[in-house]
C-alpha positions in Angstrom: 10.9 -24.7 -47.8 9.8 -24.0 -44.5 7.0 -23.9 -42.8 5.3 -22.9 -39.4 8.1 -20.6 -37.9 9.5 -17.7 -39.2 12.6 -15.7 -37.8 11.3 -13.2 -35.2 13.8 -10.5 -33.9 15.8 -11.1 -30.3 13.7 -7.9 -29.2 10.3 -9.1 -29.8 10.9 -11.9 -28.2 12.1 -10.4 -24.8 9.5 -8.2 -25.0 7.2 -10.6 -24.8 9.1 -12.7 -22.2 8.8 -9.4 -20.0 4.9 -9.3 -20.7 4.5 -12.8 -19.7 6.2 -12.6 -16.7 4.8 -9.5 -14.8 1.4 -10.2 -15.9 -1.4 -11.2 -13.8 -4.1 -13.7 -14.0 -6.9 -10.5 -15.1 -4.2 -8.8 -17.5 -2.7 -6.3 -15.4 0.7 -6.2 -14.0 0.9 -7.1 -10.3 2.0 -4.5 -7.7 6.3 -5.5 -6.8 6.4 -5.4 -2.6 9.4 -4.3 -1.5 9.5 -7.1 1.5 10.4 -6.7 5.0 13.5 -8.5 4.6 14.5 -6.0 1.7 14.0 -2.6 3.8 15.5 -4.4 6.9 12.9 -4.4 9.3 12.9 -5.2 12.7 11.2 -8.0 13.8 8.1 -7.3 15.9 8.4 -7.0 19.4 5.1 -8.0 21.4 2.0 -10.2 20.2 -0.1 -8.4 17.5 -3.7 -8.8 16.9 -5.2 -11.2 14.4 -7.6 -10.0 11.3 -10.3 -12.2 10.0 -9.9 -12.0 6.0 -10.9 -10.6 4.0 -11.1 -7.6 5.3 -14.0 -4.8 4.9 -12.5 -1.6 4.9 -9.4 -0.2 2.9 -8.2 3.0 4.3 -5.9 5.8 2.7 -3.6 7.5 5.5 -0.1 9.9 5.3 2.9 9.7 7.7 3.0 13.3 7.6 7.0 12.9 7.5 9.3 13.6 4.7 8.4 12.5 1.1 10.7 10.1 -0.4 12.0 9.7 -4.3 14.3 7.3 -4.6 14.5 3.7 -3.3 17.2 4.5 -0.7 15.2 7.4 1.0 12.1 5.9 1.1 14.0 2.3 3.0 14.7 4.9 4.8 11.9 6.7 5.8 10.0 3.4 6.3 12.4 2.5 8.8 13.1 5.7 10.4 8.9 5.2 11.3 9.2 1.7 12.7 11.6 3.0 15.3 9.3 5.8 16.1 6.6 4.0 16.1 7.8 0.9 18.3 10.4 2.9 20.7 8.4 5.9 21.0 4.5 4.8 20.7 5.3 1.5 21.8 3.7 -0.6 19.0 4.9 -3.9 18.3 5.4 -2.9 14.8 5.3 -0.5 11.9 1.7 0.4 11.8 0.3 0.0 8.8 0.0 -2.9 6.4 2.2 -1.2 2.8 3.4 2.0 2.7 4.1 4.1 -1.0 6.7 6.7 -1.8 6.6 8.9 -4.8 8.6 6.6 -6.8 5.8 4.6 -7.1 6.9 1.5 -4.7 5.0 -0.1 -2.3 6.7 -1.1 0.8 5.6 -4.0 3.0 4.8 -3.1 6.8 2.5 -5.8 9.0 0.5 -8.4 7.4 -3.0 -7.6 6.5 -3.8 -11.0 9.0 -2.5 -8.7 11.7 -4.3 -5.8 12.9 -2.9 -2.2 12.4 -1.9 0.5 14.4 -3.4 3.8 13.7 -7.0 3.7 13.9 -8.1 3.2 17.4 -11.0 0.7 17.6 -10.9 0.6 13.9 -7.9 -1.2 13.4 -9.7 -4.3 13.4 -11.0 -5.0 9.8 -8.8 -2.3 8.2 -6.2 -2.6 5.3 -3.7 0.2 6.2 -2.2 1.9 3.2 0.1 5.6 4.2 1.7 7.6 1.5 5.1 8.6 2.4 4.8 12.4 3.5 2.8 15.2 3.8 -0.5 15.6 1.4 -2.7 18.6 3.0 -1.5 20.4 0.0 -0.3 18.7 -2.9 -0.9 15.6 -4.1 1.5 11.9 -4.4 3.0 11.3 -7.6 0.5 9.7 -10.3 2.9 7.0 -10.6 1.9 6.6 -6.5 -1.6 7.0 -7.1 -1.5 4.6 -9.6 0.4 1.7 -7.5 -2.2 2.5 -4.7 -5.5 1.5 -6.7 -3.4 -1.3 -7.9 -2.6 -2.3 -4.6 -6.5 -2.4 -3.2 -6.7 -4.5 -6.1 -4.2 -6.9 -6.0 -5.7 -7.2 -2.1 -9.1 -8.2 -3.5 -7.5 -11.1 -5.9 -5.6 -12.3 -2.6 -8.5 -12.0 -0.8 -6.9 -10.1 1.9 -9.7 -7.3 1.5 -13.6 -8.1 0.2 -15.1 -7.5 -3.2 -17.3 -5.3 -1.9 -14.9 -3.0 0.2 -15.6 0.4 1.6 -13.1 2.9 1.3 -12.0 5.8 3.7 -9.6 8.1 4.5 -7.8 8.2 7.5 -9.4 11.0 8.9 -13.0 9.4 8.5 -12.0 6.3 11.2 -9.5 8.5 13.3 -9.4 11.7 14.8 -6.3 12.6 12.6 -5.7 15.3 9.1 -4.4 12.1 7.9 -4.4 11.3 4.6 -4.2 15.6 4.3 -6.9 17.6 2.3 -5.2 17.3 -0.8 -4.9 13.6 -0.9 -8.2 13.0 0.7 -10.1 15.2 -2.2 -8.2 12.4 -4.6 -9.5 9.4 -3.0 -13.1 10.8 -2.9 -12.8 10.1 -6.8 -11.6 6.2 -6.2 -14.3 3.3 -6.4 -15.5 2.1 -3.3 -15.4 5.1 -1.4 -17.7 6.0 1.1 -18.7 9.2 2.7 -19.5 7.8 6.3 -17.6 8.6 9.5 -16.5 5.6 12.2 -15.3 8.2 14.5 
């Protein structure tokens, strides 16, 4: 007779394999960066700011641009904005720090140790997050949402952004519609945020 183990089904057992892999430290799964390297970005071109971490402030924007589905549309949306943004604005980068499409990716842009480009004098300090698209009147997927509050979190853990982080919306540290009235209404509901204006 046996004793101690008893047969357990293939299944169950990758199941669980799956459970213990994605799982974070506090339970919850971690958010999966699609890196640089994956969407083909350019490298920078000029000398970026630094940010001292963690930073203070997490801030909610748009792009305003075309909303994005699948994998292959949103690589390509993210890099359709680099080359605005450097060869028309002249930044030395994509602006922001991830950006999310409504399949519910997040797609790495500068690192938070560098400062953004969309704020103004509020770059500094700021963790950049733009949903693919435009949000004045409906709202990102839930799946988007979802990765979003994730994200800020994940950024706490790493201690890229502080415990006791504000939140804004785009709009509330730049003269912009960014994050659009639709999205902005949602974000009003998140932790953290706050109703000041840096403008």
């Amino acid at each position: 007779m046996m004793y101690g183990w008893r047969a357990v089904p293939v299944e169950v057992v990758v199941v669980l394999i799956g459970i213990l892999s994605f799982a974070s430290g506090d339970g919850e799964v971690p958010v999966q960066v699609v890196t640089r390297t994956e969407w083909q970005a350019r490298p920078s071109n000029g000398s970026i700011g630094a940010n001292e971490l963690p930073l203070s402030r997490a801030v909610i924007a748009h792009t305003a641009g075309v909303r994005c589905k699948s994998d292959e549309a949103c690589i390509q949306q993210v890099r359709s904005l680099q080359q605005y943004q450097m060869d028309t604005l002249g930044f030395s980068d994509i602006g922001y720090h991830y950006l999310i499409g409504d399949n519910g990716r997040a797609y790495e842009g500068r690192s938070p140790s560098q400062r953004a480009s969309f704020a103004g004098r509020n770059n500094g300090g700021s963790l950049a997050i733009a949903f693919i698209g435009n949000f004045d009147e409906e709202l990102p997927t839930e799946g988007s949402l979802e990765t979003a509050k994730s994200l800020i979190q994940q950024s706490v853990q790493q201690k890229n952004l502080a415990e006791n982080y504000e939140l804004f919306g785009h709009r509330q540290v730049s003269a912009t519609k960014s994050p659009g009235d639709a999205l902005f209404a949602q974000i009003k509901q998140w932790p953290n945020w706050s109703n000041k204006s840096l403008l």
